[in-house]
Structures are given as structure tokens and as C-alpha cells.
C-alpha positions as CSV (number, residue, x, y, z in Angstrom):
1,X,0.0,0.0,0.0
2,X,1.4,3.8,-0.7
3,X,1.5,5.6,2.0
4,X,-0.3,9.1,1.4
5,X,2.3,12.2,2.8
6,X,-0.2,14.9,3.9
7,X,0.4,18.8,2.0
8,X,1.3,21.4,4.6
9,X,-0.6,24.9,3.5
10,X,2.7,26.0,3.0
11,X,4.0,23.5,0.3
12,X,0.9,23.5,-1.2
13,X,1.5,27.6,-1.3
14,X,5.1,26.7,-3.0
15,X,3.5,24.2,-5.5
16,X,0.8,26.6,-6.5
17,X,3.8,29.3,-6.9
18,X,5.9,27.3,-9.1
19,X,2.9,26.8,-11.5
20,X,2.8,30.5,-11.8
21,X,4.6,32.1,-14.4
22,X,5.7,35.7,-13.6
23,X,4.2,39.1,-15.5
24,X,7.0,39.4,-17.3
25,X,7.4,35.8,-18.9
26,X,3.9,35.8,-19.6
27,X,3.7,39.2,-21.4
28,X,6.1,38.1,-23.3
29,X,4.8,34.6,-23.7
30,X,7.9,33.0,-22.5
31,X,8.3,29.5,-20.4
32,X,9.1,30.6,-17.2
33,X,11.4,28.8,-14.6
34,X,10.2,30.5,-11.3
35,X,13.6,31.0,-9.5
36,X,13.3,33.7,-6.7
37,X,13.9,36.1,-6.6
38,X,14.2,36.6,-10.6
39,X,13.6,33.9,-13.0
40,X,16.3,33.5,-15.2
41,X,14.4,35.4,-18.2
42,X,14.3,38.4,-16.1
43,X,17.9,38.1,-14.5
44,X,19.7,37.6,-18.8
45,X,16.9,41.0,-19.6
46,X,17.0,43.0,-16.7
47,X,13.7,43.6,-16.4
48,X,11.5,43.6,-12.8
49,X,10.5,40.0,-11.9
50,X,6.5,40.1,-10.4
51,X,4.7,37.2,-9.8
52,X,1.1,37.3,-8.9
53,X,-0.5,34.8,-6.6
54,X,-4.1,35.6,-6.7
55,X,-5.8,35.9,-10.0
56,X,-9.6,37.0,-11.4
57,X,-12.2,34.7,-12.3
58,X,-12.3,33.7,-15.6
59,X,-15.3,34.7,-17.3
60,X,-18.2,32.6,-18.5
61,X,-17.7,29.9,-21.2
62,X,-17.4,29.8,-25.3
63,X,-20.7,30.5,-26.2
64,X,-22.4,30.7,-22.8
65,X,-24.1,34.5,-23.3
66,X,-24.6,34.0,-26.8
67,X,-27.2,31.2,-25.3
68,X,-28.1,33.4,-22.9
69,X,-29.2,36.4,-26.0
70,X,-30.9,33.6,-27.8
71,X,-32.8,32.5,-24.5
72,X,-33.8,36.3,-24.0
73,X,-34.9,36.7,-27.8
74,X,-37.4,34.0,-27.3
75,X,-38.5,34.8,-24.2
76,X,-39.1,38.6,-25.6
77,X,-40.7,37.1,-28.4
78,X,-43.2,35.1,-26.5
79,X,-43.9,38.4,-24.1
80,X,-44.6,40.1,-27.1
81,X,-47.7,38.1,-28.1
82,X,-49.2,38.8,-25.3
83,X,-49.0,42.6,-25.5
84,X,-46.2,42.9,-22.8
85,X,-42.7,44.6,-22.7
86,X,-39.8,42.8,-21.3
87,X,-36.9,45.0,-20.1
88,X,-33.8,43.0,-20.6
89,X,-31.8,42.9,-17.0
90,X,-28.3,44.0,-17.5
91,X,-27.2,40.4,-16.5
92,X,-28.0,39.3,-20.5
93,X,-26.1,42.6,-22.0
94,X,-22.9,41.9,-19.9
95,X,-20.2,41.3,-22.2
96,X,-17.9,39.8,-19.2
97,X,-17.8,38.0,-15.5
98,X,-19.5,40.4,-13.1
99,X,-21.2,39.9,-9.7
100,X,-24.2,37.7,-11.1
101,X,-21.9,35.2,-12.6
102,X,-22.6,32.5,-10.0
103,X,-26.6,32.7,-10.5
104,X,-25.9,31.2,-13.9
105,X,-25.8,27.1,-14.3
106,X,-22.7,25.6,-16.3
107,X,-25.1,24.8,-19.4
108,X,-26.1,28.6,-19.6
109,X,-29.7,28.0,-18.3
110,X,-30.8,30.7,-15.9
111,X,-31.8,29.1,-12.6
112,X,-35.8,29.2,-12.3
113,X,-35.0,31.5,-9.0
114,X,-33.4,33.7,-10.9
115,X,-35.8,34.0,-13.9
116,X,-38.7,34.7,-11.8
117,X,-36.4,37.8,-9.7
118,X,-35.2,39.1,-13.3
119,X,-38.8,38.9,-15.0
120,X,-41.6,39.1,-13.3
121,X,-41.3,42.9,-12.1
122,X,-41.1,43.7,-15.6
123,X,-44.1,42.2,-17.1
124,X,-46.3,45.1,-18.0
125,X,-48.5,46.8,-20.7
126,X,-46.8,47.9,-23.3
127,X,-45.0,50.9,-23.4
128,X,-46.3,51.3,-27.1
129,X,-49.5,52.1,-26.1
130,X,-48.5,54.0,-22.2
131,X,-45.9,56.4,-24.1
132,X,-48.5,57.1,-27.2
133,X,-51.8,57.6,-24.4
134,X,-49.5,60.4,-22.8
135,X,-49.7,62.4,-25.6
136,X,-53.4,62.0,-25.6
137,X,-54.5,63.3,-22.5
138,X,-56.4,65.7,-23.4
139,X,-58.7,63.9,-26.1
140,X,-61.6,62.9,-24.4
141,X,-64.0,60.2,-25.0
142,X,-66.6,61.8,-26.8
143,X,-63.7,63.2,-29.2
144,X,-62.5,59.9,-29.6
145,X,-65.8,59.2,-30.5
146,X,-66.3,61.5,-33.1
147,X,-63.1,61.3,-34.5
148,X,-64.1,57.7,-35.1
149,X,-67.4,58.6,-36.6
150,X,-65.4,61.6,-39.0
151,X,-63.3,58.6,-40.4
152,X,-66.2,56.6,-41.9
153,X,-68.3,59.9,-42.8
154,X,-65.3,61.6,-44.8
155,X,-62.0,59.4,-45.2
156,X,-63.3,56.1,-45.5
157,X,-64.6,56.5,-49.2
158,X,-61.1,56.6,-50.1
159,X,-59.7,53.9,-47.9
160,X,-62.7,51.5,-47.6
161,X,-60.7,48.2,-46.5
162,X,-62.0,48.4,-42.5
163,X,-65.3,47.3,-42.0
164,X,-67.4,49.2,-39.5
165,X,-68.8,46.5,-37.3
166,X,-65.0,44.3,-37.2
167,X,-63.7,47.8,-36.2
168,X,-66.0,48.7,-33.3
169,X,-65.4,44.7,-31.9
170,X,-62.1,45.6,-31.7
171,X,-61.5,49.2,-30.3
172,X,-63.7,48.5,-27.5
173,X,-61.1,45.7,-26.2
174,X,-59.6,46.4,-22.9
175,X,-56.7,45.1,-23.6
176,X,-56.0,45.6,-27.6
177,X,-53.2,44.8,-30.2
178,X,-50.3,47.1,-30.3
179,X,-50.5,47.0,-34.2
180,X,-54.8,48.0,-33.4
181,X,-54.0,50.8,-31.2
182,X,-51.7,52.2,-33.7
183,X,-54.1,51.8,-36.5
184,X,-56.7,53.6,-34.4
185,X,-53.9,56.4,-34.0
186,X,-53.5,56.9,-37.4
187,X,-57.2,56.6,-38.1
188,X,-57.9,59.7,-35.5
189,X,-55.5,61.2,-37.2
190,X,-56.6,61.3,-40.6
191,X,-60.0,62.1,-39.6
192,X,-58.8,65.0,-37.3
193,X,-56.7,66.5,-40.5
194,X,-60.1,66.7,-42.3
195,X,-62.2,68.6,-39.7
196,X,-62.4,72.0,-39.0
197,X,-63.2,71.1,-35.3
198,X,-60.3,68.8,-34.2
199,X,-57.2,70.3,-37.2
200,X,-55.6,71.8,-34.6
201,X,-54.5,68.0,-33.1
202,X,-54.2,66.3,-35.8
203,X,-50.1,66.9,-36.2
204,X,-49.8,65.7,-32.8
205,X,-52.0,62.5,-33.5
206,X,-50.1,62.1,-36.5
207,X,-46.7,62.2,-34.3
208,X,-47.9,59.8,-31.9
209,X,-49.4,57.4,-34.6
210,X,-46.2,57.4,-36.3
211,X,-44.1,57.5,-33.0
212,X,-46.0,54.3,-32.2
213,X,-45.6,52.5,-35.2
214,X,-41.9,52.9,-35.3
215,X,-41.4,51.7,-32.2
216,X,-44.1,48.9,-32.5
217,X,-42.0,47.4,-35.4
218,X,-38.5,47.9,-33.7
219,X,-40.1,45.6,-31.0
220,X,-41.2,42.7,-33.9
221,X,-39.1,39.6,-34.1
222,X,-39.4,38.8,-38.0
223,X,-41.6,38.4,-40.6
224,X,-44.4,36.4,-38.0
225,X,-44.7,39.6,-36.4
226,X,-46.1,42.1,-39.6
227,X,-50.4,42.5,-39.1
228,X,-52.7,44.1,-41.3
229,X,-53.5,46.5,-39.0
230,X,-50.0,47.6,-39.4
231,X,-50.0,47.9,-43.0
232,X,-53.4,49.5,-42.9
233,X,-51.6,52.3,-40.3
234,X,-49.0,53.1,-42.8
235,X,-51.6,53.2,-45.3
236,X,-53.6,56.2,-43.7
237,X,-50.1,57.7,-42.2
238,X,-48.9,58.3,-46.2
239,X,-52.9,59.7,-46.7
240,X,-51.6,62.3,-44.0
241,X,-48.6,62.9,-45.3
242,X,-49.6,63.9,-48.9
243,X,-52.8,66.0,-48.2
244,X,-50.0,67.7,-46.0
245,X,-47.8,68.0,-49.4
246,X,-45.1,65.7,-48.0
247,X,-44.5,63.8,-50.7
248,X,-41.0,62.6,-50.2
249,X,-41.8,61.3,-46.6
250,X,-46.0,60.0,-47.9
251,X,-43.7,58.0,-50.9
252,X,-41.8,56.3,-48.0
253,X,-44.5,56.1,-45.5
254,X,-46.6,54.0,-49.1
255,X,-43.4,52.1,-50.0
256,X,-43.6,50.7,-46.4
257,X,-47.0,49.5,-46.7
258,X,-46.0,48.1,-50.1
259,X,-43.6,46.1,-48.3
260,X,-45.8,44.8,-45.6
261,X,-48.8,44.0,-47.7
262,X,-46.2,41.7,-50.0
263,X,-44.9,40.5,-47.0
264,X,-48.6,39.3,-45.9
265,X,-48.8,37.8,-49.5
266,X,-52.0,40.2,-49.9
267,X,-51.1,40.5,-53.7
268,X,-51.8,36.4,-53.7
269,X,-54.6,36.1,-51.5
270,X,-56.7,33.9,-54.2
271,X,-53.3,32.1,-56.1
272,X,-53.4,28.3,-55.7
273,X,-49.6,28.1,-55.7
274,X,-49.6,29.2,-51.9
275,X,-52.6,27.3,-50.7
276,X,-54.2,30.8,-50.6
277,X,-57.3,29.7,-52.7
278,X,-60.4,31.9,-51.1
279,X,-62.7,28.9,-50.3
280,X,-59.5,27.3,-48.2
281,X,-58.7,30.7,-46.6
282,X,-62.2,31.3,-45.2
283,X,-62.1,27.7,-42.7
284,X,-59.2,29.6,-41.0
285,X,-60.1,33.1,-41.6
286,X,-63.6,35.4,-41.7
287,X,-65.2,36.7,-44.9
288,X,-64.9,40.2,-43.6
289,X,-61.2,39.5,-43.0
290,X,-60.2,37.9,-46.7
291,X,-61.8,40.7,-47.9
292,X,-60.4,43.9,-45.6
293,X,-56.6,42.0,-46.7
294,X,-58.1,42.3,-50.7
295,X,-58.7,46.1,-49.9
296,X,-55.6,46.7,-48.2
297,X,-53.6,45.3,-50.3
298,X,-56.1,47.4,-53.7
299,X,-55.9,50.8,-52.0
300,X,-52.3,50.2,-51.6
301,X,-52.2,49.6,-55.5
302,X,-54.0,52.6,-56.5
303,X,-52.2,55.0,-53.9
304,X,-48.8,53.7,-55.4
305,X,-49.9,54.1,-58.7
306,X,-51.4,57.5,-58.4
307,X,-48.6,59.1,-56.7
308,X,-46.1,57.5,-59.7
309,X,-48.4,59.2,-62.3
310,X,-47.6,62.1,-61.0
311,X,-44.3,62.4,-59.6
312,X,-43.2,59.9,-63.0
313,X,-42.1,57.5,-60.1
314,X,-41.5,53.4,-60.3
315,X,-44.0,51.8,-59.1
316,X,-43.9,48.9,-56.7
317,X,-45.9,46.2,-57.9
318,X,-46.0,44.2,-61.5
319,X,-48.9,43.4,-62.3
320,X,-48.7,40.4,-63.8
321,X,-47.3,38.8,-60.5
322,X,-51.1,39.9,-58.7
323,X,-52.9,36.6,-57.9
324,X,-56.2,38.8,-55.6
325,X,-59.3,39.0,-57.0
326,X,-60.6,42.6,-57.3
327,X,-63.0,44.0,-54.1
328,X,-66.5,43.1,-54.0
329,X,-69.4,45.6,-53.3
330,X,-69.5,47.2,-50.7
331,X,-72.7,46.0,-49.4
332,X,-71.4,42.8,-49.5
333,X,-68.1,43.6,-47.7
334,X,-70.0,45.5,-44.8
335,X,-73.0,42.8,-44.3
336,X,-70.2,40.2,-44.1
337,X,-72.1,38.1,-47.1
338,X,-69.7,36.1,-49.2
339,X,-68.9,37.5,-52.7
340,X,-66.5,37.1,-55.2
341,X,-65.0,39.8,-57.2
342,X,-63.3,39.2,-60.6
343,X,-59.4,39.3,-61.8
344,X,-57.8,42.6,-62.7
345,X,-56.8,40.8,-66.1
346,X,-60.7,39.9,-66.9
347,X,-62.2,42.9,-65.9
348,X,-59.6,45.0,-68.3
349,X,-61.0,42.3,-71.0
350,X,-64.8,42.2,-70.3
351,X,-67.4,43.8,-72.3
352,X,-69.7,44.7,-69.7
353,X,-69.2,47.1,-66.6
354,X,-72.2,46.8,-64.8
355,X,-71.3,44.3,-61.8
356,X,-68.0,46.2,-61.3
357,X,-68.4,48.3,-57.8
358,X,-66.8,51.6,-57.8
359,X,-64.0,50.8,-56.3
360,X,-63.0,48.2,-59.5
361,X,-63.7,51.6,-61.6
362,X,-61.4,53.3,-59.9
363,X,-58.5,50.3,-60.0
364,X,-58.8,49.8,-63.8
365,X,-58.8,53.4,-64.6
366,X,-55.5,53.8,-62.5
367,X,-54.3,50.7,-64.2
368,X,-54.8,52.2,-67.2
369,X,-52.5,55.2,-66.1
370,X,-50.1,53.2,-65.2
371,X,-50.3,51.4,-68.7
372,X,-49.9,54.9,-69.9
373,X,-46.9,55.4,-67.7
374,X,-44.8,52.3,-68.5
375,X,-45.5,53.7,-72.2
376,X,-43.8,56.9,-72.0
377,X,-41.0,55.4,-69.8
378,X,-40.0,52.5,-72.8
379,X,-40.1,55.0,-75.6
380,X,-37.8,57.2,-73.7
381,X,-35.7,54.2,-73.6
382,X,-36.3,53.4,-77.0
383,X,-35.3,56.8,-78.2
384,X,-31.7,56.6,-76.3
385,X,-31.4,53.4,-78.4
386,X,-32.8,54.7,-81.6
387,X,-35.3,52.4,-82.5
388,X,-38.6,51.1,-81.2
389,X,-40.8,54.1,-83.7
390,X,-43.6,50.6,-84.6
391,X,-43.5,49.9,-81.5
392,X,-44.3,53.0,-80.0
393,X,-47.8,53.2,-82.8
394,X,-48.8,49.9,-81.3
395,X,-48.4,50.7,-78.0
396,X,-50.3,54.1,-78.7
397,X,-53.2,52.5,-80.6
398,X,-53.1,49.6,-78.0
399,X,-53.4,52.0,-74.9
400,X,-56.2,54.0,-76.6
401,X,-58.4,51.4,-77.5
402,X,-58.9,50.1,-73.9
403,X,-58.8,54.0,-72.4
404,X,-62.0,54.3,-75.0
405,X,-63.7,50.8,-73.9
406,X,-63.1,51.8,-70.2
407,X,-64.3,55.3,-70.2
408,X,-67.9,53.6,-71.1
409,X,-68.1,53.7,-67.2
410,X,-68.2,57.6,-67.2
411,X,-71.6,58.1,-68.1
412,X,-73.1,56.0,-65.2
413,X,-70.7,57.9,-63.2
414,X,-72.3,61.8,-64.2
415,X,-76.1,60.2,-64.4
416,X,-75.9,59.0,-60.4
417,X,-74.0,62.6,-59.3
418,X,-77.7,64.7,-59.2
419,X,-79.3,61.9,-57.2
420,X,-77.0,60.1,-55.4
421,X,-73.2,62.0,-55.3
422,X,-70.6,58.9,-54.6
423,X,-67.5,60.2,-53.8
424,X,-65.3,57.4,-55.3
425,X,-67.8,57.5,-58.6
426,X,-66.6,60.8,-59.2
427,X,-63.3,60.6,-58.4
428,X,-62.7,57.4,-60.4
429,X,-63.9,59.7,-62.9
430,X,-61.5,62.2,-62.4
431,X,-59.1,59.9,-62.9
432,X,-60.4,58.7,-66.1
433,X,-60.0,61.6,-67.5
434,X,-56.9,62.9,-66.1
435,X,-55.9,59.9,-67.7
436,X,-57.2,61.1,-71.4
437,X,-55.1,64.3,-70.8
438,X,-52.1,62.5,-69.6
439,X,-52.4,60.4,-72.7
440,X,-52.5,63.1,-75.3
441,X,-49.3,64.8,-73.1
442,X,-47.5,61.6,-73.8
443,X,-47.7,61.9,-77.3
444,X,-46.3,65.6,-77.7
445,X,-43.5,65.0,-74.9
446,X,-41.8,62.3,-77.6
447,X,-39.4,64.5,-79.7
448,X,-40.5,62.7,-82.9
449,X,-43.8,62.5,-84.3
450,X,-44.3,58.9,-83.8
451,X,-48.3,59.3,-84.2
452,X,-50.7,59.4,-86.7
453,X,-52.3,62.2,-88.1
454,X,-55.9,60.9,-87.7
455,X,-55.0,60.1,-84.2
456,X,-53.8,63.1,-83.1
457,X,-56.6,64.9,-84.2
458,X,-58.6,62.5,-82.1
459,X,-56.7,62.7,-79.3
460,X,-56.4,66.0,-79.1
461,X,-60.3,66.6,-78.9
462,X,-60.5,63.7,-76.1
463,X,-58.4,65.6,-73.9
464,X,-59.7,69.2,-74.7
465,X,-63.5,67.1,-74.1
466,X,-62.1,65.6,-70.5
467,X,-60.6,69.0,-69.6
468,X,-64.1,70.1,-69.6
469,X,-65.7,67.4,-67.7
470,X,-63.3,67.8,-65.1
471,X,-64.2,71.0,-64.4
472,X,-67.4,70.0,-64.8
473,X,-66.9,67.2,-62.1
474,X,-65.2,70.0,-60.0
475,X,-68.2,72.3,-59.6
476,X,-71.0,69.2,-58.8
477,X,-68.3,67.9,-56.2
478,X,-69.2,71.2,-54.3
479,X,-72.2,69.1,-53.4
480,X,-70.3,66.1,-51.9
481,X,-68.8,68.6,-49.2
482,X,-65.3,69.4,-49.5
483,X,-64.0,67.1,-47.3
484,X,-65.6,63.7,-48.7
485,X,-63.2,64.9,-51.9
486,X,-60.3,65.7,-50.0
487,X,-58.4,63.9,-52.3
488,X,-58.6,65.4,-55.0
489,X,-56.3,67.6,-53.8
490,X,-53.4,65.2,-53.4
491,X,-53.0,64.8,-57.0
């Protein structure tokens, strides 16, 4: 048997010592001998021999607070559905060892102790909705009220994708969305900016609606965290921002809710290669709500394409890569009853208007436009090649045939205004023949005469004829109120 010799504290101190390399040797990365009282590195160099007995910790393991991120990620993430804010604790942003060190296990799992300390004094509402109320101290119920009401007498005609009854489920929540409570920001807003009564506010709604938004989205985790309601925000925040003349900052404020809606797949709501067929969306999803995504995703189309006419801007969706089905009436949309609208490509084809709603007027006649658009822009190109003069006439003859077919609609359109003025009738028909101007403009801004005679003529009296009904349009629209045409005045 071996006999065991017992350590005295002070070999064990001298065993400990000789392990120890001094400052010098290990600065230098040298092997060092630990002779006292210089090591014979320092005695050939000269330099002071130091050796250092006690040591720091070292800090955590490889990879230990890169778990610990990835644990508070997820547990932020799953906070976040339920409408509460986690503050992360310092003890995840630590870079280093520090005093909390030793309340984390080996495999970088936070003890249940500690979780529940770190946690649970920071489970709150969140500070979305506190910081954005703040600012709204002084609107009172009964303004919030009719700032509600102003939105579906005066804006709604030209953003009709929230159906009244859904809407009224929802704000009455006690505990609502964050994505909801900024849509109802922006929806205050917008309705403010149109009265005479509440104009005053509506740049601070506006601040707080977008103040709330930003944040909102710094807070998501990914694509799983982008709603409609958020999409439908930004929608109304570029309204705000283009009645206000902003049209740099509305562009961006639209290109965002471009993004989002194509991030929601709303341009392929009824496509079969995403399972997004209508009939197999509605066992997972309402009528009302397949149908306020359709709108969304439309009025984003038309705002997009309305603001490119003008400003001669790209526009953000193809069109031949939209799979949704135009919107159906909106009596159907508002009763909830199921209905099916057609494609974009078949009503542009079809020979008859009459079961098109006015919004479809209004979405073929800015697809026209844009048609018109994507004209000027390739014979531009065309010209800086030299070439492309047939294709230019065919484009031209093309483009004019189905702005003649499609301006049928126009006389339903001025028959309804004495009886029964439709604010999106008469400004689809605006449109249309903004559109008849734009297209004779197109022909006269190509430095060669790439047009027929015949068809100059003809085009010139079309757009002299819609110059006339617009103004025309412009003096019965005194009926509708100016606000329920506020629009007009964006473009």
C-alpha cells in the first residue's frame, strides 16, 4: 500500500507558486522557470521580476451569453404576443464576468430563481400604447368618438378596406393589439386632419401614430410579427402625409405598406400556388377578414400608382405577378355576405361594366394610367437606343383602345352625381379623364412625331372634351362637401 504524505498549506502555497509564471514571462509569452527572486528570463533581460499569486475569475464559457441572447430573444418574443414589454436585466447585456456570474448554471440556463427575480417585475402593458396615451391626455371620450365617426363619414370613401362593425369589436377591447392601437392612432389622425373642429390636433395625432408605429415594429421579431393593422396604419399615415404636401416622406410612409402587404402575400390572397385559394382561406379566416386584406392590399395599388403618375415615379408592384381577385361591393363587404370579385386581367377584358363596384372603376382606370406610364418610360428608352418608332404606334393605338372601352363607365358615373353624389364615382372619374389628358401629353412629350395624323386629331379633342368634364366634375363635387373629396387635392 502507498503511504499518502499529507500537504502542509505552505508546500501547497510553493506548489501553487511554481505553476505560476511571472508578469514578465507571460507578457512576453515566455516559459518561465520560477527562480526567486528573478527567473532567469528576467535576470539575462534586466527587467522587474513580479509574480502574482491571486488571479480574477475567468469569465463565462465559449458561447455561454450568446445562449443566454438567444434565451432572452425568445422569451421577448413570446412576451410580445401577449401585448407585454420585457426590459432585458443587465445580466444578458454583460459582455464579461460580473457579480451575477454565480446565478448562472454551467449549461447557460438561468436558474428558475433567478428568472422569476429578473422577470416578473417587468411584465407590463406595453410601453407602445403608455408612451402614445401620454400624448393623448387631453382627447376625451366623446372626441375619440367622433373622430371615429369623421373617419367613416369623410376618409373612408377613399380607404374603404375596415369594415365598420370588425372595427367597433375591436376598439372596445380592454386590452387591444399594439399593431390595433396604432391603427386607431392613425385613423384619428386622418379624420382629425379633415375637420375643422379637431385640425388643430391632428399633427400631434399624427406624431404619436407614427411614433407608435416605429417603435411597434422595432419591438417585432421577423416576418411572424407584420399584421394588417399595421399595414393598414402606414396606409392612412402616407394619406396624412400627402394631403400635408409631403410627398418625399408619404412615398416612403406608401413604400412601407407596399412592403408589408407583400410581405402578408396580400397581392396572392386567391393564387393556388400558396394554398391561398379563397374557399381554403375562409375555414381559417372570416369573410370580412379575406376581404379587408383584398382592400388593403387594392388601395395600396392605387395610392402607389397614383402618386407614380404624378411624380413619374416606379411603381412597386408588377402586375402580372397579382394573384387577388378585385374587391367586392361594398354591401357585400359591410354585411359580411360572401362574394367574389373578378381578376384585374378579366375585368380590363370584359365587355360589360355593370357588376364592377366603384372601387373596380377606380382600379382599372389607375391601371390604365399606369399602362400609360410604363409607355412613356419604354419609348424614352427606346429613343436613347434609336429604335422602337412601330412599336411605339402599337403601343399608342393599343393604350387607346382600352382607355376608349373603359371610359364607357363615365356616363353611369355623371347620371348618379344629381341623385345620389358617390364620392369614389366621381373621383374614379376624375381619374379617367386625367388619364385622357395625360395620354395626349404623352404623345407631344416624344421629340418625334411617332403618331398618326388621324389620331392626333382624335386625341387631341378627347383631352380638350375631359378637360371640360373635369371642371365640370369640380363644380357638382361642391355638393359632396369638400372634405368627402379631399383627395382630390393630393393629385
Amino acid at each position: 500500500m502507498h503511504s499518502h504524505h499529507a500537504i502542509s498549506p505552505g508546500e501547497w502555497s510553493d506548489r501553487s507558486r511554481c505553476k505560476l509564471a511571472c508578469e514578465e514571462c507571460r507578457k512576453r509569452k515566455l516559459r518561465c522557470d520560477g527562480q526567486e527572486p528573478r527567473c532567469g528570463v528576467c535576470a539575462e533581460s534586466g527587467a522587474s521580476c513580479r509574480f502574482v499569486l491571486t488571479r480574477s475569475n475567468r469569465g463565462p464559457k465559449k458561447g455561454l451569453m450568446r445562449a443566454l441572447r438567444i434565451q432572452n430573444a425568445e422569451l421577448q418574443r413570446r412576451l410580445n404576443e401577449r401585448h407585454i414589454e420585457l426590459e432585458t436585466p443587465e445580466i444578458l447585456l454583460c459582455s464579461g464576468p460580473d457579480e451575477h456570474s454565480a446565478t448562472v448554471g454551467v449549461d447557460g440556463n438561468m436558474s428558475p430563481e433567478i428568472m422569476q427575480k429578473s422577470f416578473s417585475p417587468m411584465l407590463r402593458q406595453s410601453p407602445v400604447i403608455d408612451q402614445a396615451e401620454q400624448k393623448l391626455t387631453l382627447l376625451s371620450d366623446l372626441a375619440k368618438s367622433d373622430l371615429n365617426e369623421l373617419f367613416f363619414e369623410r376618409v373612408y370613401y377613399f380607404a374603404p378596406f375596415i369594415q365598420k362593425r370588425r372595427f367597433l369589436t375591436w376598439k372596445n377591447q380592454v386590452d387591444p393589439k399594439c399593431s390595433q392601437f396604432c391603427l386607431q392612432l392613425a385613423m384619428w389622425a386622418l379624420a382629425a386632419r379633415v375637420s375643422a373642429q379637431y385640425q388643430e390636433i391632428s399633427s400631434k395625432l399624427y406624431e404619436a401614430a407614427r411614433d407608435a408605429l416605429e417603435k411597434f415594429e422595432l419591438r417585432g421579431t421577423g416576418f411572424n410579427s407584420v399584421t394588417i393593422d399595421q399595414a393598414q396604419a402606414w396606409l392612412l399615415i402616407s394619406f396624412y402625409e400627402f394631403l400635408k404636401m409631403n410627398y418625399e416622406r408619404g412615398w416612403v410612409s406608401i413604400g412601407r405598406a407596399s412592403r408589408l402587404t407583400q410581405i402578408l402575400g396580400l397581392h396572392v390572397i386567391d393564387t393556388s400556388d400558396k394554398m391561398m385559394v379563397s374557399e381554403q382561406r375562409y375555414f381559417t379566416e372570416s369573410i370580412v377578414e379575406v376581404e379587408e386584406q383584398r382592400r388593403t392590399f387594392w388601395v395600396t395599388y392605387c395610392l402607389d400608382r397614383l402618386i407614380s403618375l404624378r411624380k413619374s415615379w416606379p411603381t412597386a408592384f408588377n402586375e402580372l405577378a397579382i394573384g387577388t381577385r378585385l374587391p367586392t361591393s361594398e354591401t357585400h363587404f359591410q354585411e359580411g355576405e360572401p362574394s367574389f370579385g373578378t381578376f384585374l386581367s378579366e375585368a380590363l377584358t370584359t365587355d360589360s361594366y355593370e357588376s364592377l363596384s366603384t372601387f373596380d372603376e377606380l382600379i382599372i382606370f389607375v391601371t390604365i394610367g399606369s399602362r400609360c406610364l410604363a409607355h412613356k418610360q419604354q419609348s424614352m428608352i427606346e429613343l436613347v437606343y434609336g429604335s422602337g418608332s412601330d412599336d411605339f404606334r402599337d403601343r399608342q393605338q393599343w393604350l387607346h383602345s382600352l382607355l376608349t372601352k373603359s371610359t364607357l363607365i363615365i356616363p353611369r358615373v355623371s347620371e348618379s352625381l344629381p341623385t345620389n353624389p358617390d364620392p369614389m364615382h366621381t373621383f374614379a372619374s376624375m381619374v379617367a379623364h386625367t388619364i385622357s389628358m395625360y395620354f395626349y401629353k404623352i404623345q407631344h412629350s416624344s421629340p418625334l412625331n411617332l403618331v398618326e395624323t388621324s389620331l392626333d386629331e382624335k386625341l387631341e379633342r378627347e383631352a380638350l372634351s375631359a378637360a371640360y368634364k373635369i371642371v365640370d366634375l369640380l363644380q357638382a363635387v361642391e355638393e359632396l362637401g369638400i372634405f368627402k373629396v379631399f383627395i382630390r387635392s393630393m393629385f
